[in-house]
C-alpha positions in Angstrom: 68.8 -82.8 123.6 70.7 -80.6 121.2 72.9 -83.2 120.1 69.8 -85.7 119.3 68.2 -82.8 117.6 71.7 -82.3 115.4 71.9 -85.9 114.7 68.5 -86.3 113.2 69.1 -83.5 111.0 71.8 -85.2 109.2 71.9 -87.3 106.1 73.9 -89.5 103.7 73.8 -88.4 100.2 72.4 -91.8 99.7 69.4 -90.8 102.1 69.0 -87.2 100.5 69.3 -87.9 96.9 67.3 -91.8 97.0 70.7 -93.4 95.0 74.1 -93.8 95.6 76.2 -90.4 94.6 79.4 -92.0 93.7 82.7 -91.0 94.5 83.2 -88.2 92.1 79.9 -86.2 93.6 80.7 -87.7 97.2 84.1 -85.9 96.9 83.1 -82.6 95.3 79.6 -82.1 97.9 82.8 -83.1 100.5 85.1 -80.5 99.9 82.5 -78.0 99.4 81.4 -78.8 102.9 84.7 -78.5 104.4 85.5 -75.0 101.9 82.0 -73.5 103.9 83.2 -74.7 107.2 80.0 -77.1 107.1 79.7 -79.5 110.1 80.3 -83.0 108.6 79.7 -86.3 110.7 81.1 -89.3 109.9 79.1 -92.7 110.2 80.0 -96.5 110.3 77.6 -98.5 108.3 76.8 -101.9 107.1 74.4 -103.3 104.5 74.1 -106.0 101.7 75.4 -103.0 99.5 77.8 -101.3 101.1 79.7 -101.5 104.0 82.2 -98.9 105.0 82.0 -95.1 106.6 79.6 -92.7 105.0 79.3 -88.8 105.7 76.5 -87.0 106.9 75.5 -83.6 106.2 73.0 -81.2 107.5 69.7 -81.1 105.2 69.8 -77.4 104.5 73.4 -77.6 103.3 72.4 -80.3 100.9 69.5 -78.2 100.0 71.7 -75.0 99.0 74.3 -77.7 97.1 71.4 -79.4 94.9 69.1 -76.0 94.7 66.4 -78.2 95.6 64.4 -76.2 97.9 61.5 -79.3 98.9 60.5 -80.2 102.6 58.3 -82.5 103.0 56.7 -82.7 99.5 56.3 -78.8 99.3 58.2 -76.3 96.9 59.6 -73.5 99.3 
């Protein structure tokens, strides 16, 4: 249950910012994670747009990168 729990609390950069980040921003949100000891999955995927291994990081990490503080459509 925990692991299921973990899972769906991961994103892409793709799924957290709505575009594609790139390689430059995918490197440097990367290497932050790894600097802050972040867990960081790794995903297979495939699409008329990309196709290759993506990483996935947990949303409150991403939220502390970006300074964006919104769940759900609400400011915290």
């Amino acid at each position: 249950m925990e692991n299921q729990k973990l899972s769906s609390d991961m994103m892409s950069l793709y799924d957290y910012l709505g575009y594609a980040a790139g390689g430059e921003l995918g490197k440097e949100v990367y290497n932050t994670a790894v600097k802050l000891h972040e867990t960081v999955k790794l995903k297979e995927v495939s699409n008329p747009k990309y196709q290759g291994k993506i990483m996935m990081y947990r949303r409150e990490f991403l939220d502390d990168y970006f300074g964006n503080k919104v769940y759900e459509g609400e400011s915290k």
